[in-house]
N, C-alpha and C positions, 0 to 999 in steps of 0.2 A: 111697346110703342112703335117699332119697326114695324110692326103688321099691320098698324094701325095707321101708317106712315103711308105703306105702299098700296092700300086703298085709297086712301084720300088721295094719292098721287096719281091712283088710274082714273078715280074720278074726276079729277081736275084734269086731265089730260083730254079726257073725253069730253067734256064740257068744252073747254078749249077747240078740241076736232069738230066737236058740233056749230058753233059759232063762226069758225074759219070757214065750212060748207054752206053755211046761211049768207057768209057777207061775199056778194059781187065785187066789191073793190079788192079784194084780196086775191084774184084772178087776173086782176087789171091794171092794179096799180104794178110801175117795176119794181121785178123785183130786186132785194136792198141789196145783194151782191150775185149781179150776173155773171162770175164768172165760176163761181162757185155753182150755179144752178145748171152752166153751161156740163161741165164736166159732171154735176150730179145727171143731168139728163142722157151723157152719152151712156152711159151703165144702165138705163131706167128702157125696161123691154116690157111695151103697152099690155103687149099680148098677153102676158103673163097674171094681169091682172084682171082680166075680163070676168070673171065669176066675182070676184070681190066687188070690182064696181058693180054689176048689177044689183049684188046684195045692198050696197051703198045705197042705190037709187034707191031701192024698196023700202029698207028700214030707217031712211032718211031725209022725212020732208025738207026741209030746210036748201041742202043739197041734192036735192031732186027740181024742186024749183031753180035753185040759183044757177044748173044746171042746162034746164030748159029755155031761163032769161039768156044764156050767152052763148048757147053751139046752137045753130054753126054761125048767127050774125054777128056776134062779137067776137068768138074764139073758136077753132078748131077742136073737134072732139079730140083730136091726141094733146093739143096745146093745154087744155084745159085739166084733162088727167094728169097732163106732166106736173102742170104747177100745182095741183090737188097734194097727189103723191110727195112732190118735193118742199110744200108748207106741211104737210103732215110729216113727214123726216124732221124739220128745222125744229117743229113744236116738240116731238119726241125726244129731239137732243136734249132741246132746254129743260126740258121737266129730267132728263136723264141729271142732268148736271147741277139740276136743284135737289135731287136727291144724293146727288154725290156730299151735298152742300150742306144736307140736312143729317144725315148718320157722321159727319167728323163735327157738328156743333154738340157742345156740352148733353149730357142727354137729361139734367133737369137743372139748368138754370135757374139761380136763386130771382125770387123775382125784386126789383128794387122795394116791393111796397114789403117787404121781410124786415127791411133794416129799420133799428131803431137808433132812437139818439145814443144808448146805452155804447152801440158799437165806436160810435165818435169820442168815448170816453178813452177808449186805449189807446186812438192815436196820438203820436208826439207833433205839439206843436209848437210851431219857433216863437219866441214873448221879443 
């Protein structure tokens, strides 16, 4: 089930990354805690990432377009990576922290449609 877990989780994580690169408002709108993106950005070195976004561009319509709609008349080429880069961290944490969430839940939960009335026979009830 664990392995089974952490596919579904890259998938959905991906799915996720691809949608955030599709949607314009998520470049645009502010972001929900800038002081946090403030200090995520001081650590965030463009350069470093220049072969990966290319690759971004290439194998990702979505984000090649949404790309195109906003540098340079809506957002600066680094403004834009930044916030790429730092919605793609935020998404990471969260799916990190849904899997932290998901290996400490029961690993096969009865499900309620198991129980019968049979079972309400052994509880004590007050007359």
């Amino acid at each position: 089930a664990a392995a089974a877990t952490g596919g579904q989780s890259e998938a959905r994580f991906r799915e996720r990354a691809r949608r955030l690169g599709a949607d314009p408002q998520a470049f645009t709108r502010p972001v929900a805690d800038a002081a946090h993106f403030g200090r995520w950005r001081d650590g965030f070195e463009l350069l470093a990432h220049t072969a990966q976004i290319e690759q971004l561009l290439k194998e990702h319509e979505g984000l090649a377009s949404t790309h195109a709609s906003l540098v340079p008349t809506t957002l600066s080429y680094r403004a834009f990576w930044e916030r790429y880069f730092y919605e793609l961290s935020q998404l990471q944490a969260r799916e990190e922290r849904r899997a932290a969430l998901l290996r400490r839940a029961p690993p096969n939960p009865q499900p309620l449609s198991d129980w019968d009335d049979s079972a309400l026979d052994d509880m004590p009830f007050e007359k």
